[in-house]
C-alpha positions as CSV (number, residue, x, y, z in Angstrom):
1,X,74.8,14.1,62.5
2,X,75.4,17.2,64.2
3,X,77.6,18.5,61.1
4,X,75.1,17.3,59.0
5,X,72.3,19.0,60.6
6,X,74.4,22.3,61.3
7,X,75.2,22.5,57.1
8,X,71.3,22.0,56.0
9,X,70.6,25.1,58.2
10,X,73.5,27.0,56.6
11,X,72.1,25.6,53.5
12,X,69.2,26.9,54.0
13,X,69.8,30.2,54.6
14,X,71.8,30.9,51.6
15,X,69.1,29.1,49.5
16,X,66.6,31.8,51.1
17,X,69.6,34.4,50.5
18,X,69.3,33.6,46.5
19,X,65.7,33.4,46.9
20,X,65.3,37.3,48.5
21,X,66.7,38.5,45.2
22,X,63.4,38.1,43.5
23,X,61.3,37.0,46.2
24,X,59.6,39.6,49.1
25,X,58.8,37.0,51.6
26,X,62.7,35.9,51.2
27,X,63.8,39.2,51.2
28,X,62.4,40.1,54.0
29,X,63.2,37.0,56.0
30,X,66.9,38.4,55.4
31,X,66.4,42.2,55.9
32,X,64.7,41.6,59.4
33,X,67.8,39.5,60.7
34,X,70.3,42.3,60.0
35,X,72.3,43.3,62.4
36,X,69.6,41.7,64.7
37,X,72.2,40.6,67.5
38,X,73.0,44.5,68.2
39,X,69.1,45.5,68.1
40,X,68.5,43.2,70.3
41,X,71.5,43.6,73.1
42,X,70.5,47.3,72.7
43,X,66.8,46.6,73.1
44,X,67.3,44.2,76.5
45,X,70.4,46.1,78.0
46,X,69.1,47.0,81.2
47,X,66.1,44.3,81.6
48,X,66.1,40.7,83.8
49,X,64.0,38.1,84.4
50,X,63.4,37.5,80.6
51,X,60.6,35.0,79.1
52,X,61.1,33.9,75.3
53,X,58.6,33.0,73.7
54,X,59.0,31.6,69.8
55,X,56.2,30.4,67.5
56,X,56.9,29.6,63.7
57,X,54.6,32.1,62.2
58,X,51.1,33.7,62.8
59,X,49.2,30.4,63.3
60,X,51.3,28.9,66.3
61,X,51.4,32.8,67.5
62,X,47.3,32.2,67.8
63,X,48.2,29.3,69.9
64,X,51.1,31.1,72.1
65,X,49.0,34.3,72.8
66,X,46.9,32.8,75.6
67,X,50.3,31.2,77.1
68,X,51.5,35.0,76.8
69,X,48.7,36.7,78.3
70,X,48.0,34.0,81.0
71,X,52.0,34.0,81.8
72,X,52.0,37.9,82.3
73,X,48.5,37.9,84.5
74,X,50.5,35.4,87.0
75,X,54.3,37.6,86.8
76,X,53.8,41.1,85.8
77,X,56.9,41.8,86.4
78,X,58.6,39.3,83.8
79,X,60.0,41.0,80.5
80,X,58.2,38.8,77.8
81,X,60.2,38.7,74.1
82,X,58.5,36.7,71.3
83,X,60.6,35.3,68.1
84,X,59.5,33.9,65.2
85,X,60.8,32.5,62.2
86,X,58.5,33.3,59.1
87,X,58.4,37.0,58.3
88,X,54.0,36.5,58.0
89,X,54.1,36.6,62.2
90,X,56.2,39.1,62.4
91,X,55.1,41.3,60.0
92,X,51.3,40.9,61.3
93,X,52.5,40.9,64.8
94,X,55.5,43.1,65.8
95,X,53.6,45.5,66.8
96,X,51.2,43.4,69.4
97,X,51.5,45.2,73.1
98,X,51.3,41.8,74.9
99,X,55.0,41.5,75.2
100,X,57.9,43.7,75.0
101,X,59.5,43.4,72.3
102,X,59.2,41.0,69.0
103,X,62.2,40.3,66.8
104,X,62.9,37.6,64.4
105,X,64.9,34.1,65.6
106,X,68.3,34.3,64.0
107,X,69.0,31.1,61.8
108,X,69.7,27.7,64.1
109,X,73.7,27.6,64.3
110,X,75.9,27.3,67.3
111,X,76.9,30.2,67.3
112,X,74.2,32.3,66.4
113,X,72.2,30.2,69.3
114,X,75.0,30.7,71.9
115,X,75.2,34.7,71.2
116,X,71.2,35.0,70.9
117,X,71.0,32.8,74.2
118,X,74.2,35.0,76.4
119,X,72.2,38.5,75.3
120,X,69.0,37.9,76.4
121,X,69.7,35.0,79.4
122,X,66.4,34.3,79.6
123,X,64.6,32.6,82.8
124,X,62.2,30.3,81.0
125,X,61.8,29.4,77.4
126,X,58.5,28.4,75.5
127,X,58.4,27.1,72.3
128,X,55.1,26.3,70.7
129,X,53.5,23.4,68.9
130,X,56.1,22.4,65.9
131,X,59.1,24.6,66.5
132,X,62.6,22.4,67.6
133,X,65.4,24.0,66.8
134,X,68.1,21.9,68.2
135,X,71.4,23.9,68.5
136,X,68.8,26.9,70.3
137,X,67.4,23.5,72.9
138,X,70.9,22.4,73.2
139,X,72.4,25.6,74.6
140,X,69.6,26.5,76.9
141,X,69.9,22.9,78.3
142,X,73.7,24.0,78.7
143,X,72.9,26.9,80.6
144,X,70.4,25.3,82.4
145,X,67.5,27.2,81.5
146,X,63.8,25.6,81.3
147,X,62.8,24.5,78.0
148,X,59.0,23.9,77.8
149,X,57.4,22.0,73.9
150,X,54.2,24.0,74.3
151,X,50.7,22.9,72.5
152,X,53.0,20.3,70.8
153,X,51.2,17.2,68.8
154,X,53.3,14.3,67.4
155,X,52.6,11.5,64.8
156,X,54.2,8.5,64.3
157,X,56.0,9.6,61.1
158,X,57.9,12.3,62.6
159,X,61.8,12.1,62.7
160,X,61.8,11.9,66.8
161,X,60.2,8.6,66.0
162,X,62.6,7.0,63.1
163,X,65.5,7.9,64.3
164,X,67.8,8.2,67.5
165,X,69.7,11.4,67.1
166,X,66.2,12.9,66.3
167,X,65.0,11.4,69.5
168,X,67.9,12.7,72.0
169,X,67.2,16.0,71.1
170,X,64.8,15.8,72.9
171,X,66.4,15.2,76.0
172,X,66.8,19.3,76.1
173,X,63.1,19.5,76.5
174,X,62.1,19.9,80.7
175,X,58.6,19.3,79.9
176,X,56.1,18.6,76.9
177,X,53.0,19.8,76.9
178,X,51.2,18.1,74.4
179,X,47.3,18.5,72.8
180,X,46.2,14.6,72.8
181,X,47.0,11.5,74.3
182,X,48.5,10.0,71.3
183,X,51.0,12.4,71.7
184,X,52.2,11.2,74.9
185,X,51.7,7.8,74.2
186,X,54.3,8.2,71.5
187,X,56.7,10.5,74.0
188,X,56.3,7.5,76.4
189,X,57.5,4.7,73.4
190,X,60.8,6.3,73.0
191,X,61.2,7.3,76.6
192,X,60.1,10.3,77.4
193,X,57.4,10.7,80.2
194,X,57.7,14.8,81.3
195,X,54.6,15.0,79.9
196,X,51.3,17.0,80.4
197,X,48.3,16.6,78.3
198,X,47.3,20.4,78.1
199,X,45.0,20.2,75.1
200,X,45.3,22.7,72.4
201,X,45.5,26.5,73.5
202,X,43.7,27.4,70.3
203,X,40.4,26.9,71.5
204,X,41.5,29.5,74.7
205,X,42.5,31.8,72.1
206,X,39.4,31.7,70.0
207,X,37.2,32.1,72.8
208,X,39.3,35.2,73.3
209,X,38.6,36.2,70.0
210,X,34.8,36.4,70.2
211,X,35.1,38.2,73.7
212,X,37.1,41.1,72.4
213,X,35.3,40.9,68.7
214,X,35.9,43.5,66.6
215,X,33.7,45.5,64.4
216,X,33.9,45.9,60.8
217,X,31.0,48.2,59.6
218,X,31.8,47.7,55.9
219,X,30.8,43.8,56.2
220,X,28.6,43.9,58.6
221,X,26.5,45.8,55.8
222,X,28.1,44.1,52.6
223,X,26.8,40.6,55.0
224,X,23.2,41.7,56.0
225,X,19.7,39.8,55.1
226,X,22.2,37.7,52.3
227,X,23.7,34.5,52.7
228,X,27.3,34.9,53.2
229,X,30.0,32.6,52.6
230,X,33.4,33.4,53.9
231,X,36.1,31.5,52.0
232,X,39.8,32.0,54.4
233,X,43.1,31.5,53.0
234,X,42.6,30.6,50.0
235,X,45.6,29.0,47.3
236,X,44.5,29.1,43.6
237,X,43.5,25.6,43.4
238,X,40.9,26.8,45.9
239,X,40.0,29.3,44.0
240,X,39.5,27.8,41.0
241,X,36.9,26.0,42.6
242,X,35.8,29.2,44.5
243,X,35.1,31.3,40.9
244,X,33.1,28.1,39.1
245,X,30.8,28.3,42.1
246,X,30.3,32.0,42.6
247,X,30.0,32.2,38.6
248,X,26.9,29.9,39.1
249,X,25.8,30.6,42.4
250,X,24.8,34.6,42.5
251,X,22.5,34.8,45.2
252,X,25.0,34.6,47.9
253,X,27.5,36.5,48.8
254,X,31.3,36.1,48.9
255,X,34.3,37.1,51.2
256,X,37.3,35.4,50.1
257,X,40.6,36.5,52.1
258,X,43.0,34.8,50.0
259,X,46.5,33.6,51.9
260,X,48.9,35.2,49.4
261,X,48.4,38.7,48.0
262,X,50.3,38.3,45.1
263,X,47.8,37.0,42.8
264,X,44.8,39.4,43.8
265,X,44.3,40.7,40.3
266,X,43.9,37.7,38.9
267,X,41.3,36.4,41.7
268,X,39.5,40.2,40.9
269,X,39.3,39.2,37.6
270,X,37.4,35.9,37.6
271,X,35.4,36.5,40.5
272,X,34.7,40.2,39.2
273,X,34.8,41.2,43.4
274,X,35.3,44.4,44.8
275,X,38.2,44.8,47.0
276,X,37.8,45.7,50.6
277,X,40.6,48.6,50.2
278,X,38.5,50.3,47.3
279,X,35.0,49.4,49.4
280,X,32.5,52.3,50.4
281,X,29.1,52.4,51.5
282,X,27.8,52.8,47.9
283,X,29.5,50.1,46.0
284,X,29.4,47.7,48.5
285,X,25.8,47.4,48.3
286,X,26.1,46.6,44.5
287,X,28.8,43.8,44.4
288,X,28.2,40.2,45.6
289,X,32.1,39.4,45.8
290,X,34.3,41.0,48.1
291,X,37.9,40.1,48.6
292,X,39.9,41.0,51.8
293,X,43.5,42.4,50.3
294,X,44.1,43.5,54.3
295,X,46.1,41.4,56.6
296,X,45.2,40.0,59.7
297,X,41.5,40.5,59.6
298,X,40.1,37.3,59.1
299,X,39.8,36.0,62.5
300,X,37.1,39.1,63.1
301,X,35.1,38.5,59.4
302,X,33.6,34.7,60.4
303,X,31.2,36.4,62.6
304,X,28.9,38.3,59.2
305,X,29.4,34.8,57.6
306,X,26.9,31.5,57.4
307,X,29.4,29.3,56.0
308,X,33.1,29.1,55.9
309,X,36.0,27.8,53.3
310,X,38.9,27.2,54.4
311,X,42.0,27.3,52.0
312,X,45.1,25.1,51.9
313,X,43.5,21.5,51.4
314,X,44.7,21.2,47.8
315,X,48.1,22.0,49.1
316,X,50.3,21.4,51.5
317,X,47.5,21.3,54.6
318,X,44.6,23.2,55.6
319,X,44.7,26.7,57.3
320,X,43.1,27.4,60.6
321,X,39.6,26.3,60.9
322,X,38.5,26.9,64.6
323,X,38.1,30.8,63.8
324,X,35.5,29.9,61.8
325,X,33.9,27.1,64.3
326,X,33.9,29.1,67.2
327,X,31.4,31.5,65.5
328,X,29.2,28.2,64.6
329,X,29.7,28.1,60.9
330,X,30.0,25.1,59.6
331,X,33.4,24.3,57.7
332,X,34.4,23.4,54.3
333,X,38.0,22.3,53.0
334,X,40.4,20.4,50.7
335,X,41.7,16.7,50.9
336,X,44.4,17.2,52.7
337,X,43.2,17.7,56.2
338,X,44.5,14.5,57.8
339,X,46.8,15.8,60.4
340,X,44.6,17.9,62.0
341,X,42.8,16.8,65.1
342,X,40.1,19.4,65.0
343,X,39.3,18.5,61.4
344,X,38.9,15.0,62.1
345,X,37.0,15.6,65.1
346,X,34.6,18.2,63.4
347,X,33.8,15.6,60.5
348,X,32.5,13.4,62.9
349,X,30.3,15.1,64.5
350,X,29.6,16.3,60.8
351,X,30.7,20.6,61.7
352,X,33.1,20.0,58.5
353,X,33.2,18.0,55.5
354,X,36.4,17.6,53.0
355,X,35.7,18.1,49.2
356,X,37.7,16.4,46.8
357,X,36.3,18.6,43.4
358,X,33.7,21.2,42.4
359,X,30.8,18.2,42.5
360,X,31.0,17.5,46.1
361,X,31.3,21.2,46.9
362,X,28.0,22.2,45.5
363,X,26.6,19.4,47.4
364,X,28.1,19.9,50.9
365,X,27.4,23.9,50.2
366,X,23.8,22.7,49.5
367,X,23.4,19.9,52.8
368,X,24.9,22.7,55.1
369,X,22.0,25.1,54.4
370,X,20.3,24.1,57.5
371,X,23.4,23.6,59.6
372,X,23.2,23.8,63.5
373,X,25.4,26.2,64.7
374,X,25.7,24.7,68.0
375,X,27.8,21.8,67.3
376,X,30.9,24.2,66.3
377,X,30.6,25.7,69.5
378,X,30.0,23.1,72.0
379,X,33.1,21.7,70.8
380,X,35.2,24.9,71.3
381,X,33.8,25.0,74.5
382,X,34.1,21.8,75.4
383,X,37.8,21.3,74.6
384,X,39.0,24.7,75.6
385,X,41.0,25.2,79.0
386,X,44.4,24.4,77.8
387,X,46.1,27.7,79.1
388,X,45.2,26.9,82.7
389,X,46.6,23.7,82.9
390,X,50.0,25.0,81.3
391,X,49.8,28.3,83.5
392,X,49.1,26.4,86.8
393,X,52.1,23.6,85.8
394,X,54.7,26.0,85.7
């Protein structure tokens, strides 16, 4: 099984190989892992007492960055590097001053594992929520350095839970920190019990967000005395829904940040917005449509909204939702929100509601006109703390 696992990564990368031919995302997954073992000795040379951290992309970096921060308040002296796989983190974050340097995680073989691992020698490493990369756990655990599953949530369908070789790999792991009993309960099953119930450091990290808001003059004034709906990472099968509503709906306003740039023109053109690159106090006064073609904004636009949509529930899974919550706007998104806690939870105490087709978005648009902003946050307040119960653990 180890063979077997070793060629699907090699697979993989020359699929993504073929792929950056005509691909940017691909192509730059590839660029950014050239000569990356020689950047990288260069880089750490002369430092010790190294921390790696690794998230997948941008979204589980928004769940590491308390972990970071927290981690540096208590050793200032530790170096901190941060990996991550999908070139949307690293391009949005390789230049973030909480750690010391950023690179991209070289592709899970042996030996790229053992050389990444004797380079940096790092004293501790933290992986967060999804990310198990086994030939990376198993030489750590042969070094003997501490391997900590950080913000971590398992289901029942997973791999670790269907089959053996899945579940020793975890056997490299010193200690799970996990967001929800049902997570532990299924560690436990299979015979693991280093296990913390943290909670999820998200909610640390979007309390952060409000405390160190930022200002964007340009909405504030596009958002003033109007309703304003904020529609976040949005797919087109969003946004097909998005234009049919905005066509018949003109006395709001719209912000719609879609998740892939690629297709802006398009979105321009049925929505007839005005893009935030080409936005000035004039003409933002005399368009109801604005769409955000800047990256990693979002997060700081909820605040000039009333409502929020969140992309990706047509798809493969909804986007991040608590950016929205923690400002008290109620939530909107696709079918496919079943994995995620906070979506369930929210429904409940009826902060979100999952639409199926343009029908039942008019109506939950419509019943969350008088919405109490309180419910979204009380429950980011009552289910943050997550980042002290790692900190003080370790």
């Amino acid at each position: 099984m180890n063979i077997l696992y070793t060629i699907s990564i090699k697979s993989y990368v020359i699929a993504i190989r073929i792929a950056a031919l005509f691909n940017f995302k691909a192509k730059l997954w590839v660029e950014g892992r050239k000569t990356i073992f020689q950047k990288l000795a260069e880089a750490t040379k002369e430092d010790h007492d190294i921390v790696w951290f690794h998230c997948a992309s941008l979204g589980e970096f928004e769940q590491g960055k308390p972990i970071i921060e927290g981690y540096k308040i208590k050793h200032p002296t530790h170096k901190i590097l941060l990996t991550f796989f999908s070139p949307t983190g690293y391009e949005i974050r390789k230049n973030y001053d909480g750690v010391d340097w950023v690179f991209y995680l070289p592709a899970d073989t042996k030996k790229n594992a053992k050389q990444f691992i004797s380079i940096i020698n790092p004293i501790k490493v933290f992986f967060i929520k999804y990310e198990f990369w086994f030939n990376y756990m198993a030489e750590l655990n042969k070094n003997n350095i501490p391997f900590y599953s950080v913000s971590s949530i398992f289901r029942e369908e997973q791999s670790f839970f269907q089959y053996d070789w899945f579940a020793k790999q975890l056997n490299n792991v010193n200690h799970f920190f996990v967001q929800d009993e049902n997570s532990k309960e299924l560690l436990k099953n299979i015979g693991f019990f280093n296990c913390t119930v943290a909670g999820d450091t998200r909610f640390d990290s979007v309390i952060s967000n409000i405390q160190n808001k930022i200002s964007i003059p340009l909405i504030e004034e596009f958002s003033e005395n109007k309703t304003t709906i904020i529609c976040g990472s949005t797919w087109p099968k969003d946004e097909a829904l998005l234009a049919k509503y905005i066509k018949e709906n003109p006395n709001y306003n719209y912000i719609i940040a879609p998740h892939e740039m690629q297709h802006i023109s398009e979105l321009k053109n049925q929505t007839n917005a005005l893009l935030f690159s080409k936005a000035n106090n004039i003409n933002i006064r005399n368009n109801n449509v604005l769409i955000i073609d800047s990256i990693g904004i979002l997060s700081n636009i909820y605040k000039y909204g009333n409502l929020a949509y969140i992309g990706g529930g047509f798809g493969s899974g909804i986007h991040n939702i608590l950016e929205a919550v923690t400002f008290g706007l109620p939530v909107v998104f696709g079918p496919n929100y079943q994995k995620f806690k906070e979506a369930n939870e929210l429904i409940e105490l009826e902060g979100a509601k999952s639409i199926s087709n343009y029908s039942e978005l008019k109506t939950t648009i419509l019943a969350f006109n008088d919405f109490d902003s309180s419910i979204g946050k009380n429950y980011i307040k009552n289910n943050a703390g997550a980042t002290e119960v790692i900190i003080d653990s370790l």
